[in-house]
C-alpha positions in Angstrom: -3.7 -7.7 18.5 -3.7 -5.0 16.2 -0.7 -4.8 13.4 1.0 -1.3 12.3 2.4 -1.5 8.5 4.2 1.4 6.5 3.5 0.7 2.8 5.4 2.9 0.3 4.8 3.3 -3.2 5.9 4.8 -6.3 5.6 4.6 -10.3 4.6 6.8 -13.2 2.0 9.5 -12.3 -1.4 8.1 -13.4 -5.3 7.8 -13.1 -6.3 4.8 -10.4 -3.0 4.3 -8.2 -5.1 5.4 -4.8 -7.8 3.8 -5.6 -5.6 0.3 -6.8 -3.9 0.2 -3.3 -7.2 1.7 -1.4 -8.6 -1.8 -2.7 -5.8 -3.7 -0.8 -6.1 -1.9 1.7 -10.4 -2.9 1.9 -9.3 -6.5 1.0 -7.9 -6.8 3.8 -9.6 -5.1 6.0 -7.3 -2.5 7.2 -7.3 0.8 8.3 -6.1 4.1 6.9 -4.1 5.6 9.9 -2.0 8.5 8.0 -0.8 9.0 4.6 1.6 11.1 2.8 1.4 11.6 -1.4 3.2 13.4 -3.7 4.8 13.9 -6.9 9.3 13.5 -7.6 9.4 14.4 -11.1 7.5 12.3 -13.0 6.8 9.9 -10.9 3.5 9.6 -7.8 5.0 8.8 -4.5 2.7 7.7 -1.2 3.4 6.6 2.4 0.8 5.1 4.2 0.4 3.9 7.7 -1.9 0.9 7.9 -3.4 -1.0 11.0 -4.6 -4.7 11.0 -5.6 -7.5 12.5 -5.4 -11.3 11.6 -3.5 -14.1 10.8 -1.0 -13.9 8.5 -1.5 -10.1 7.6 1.2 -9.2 6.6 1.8 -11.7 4.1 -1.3 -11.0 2.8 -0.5 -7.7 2.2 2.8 -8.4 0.7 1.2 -11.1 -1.8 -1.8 -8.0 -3.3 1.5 -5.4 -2.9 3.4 -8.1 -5.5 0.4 -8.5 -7.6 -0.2 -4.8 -8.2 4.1 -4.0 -8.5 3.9 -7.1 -10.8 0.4 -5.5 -13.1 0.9 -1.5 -12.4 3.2 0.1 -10.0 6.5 -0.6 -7.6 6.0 -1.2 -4.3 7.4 -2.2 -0.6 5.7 -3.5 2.2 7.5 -2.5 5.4 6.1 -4.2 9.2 6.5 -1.0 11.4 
């Protein structure tokens, strides 16, 4: 069965963010459904609707979201 996730993320505006979270998103072999990006002051904003398949996907995706908030930006994982 195929999963839906929202993942939302923000931080200071800089080169790489996309392509850090594009490379979760290819880890884990998801799929791009629709995103949203944009800029609140200083800081880059994105929305993105994800679909999946596979055992414990979401976790997985929570555990790369964590190591990238943890290394680079802030981010939240949201089953939707």
């Amino acid at each position: 069965m195929e999963n839906k996730f929202i993942l939302t993320a923000f931080g200071k505006d800089r080169p790489g963010i996309v392509s850090e979270i594009a490379e979760i998103i290819f880890e884990n072999k998801c799929n791009l459904e629709d995103s949203n990006m944009g800029r609140l002051a200083d800081e880059f904003t994105l929305i993105l609707l994800l679909t999946g398949k596979g055992d414990n996907l979401q976790e997985k995706l929570s555990r790369d979201c964590k190591r990238l908030e943890r290394e680079k930006i802030s981010l939240c994982l949201s089953v939707h």
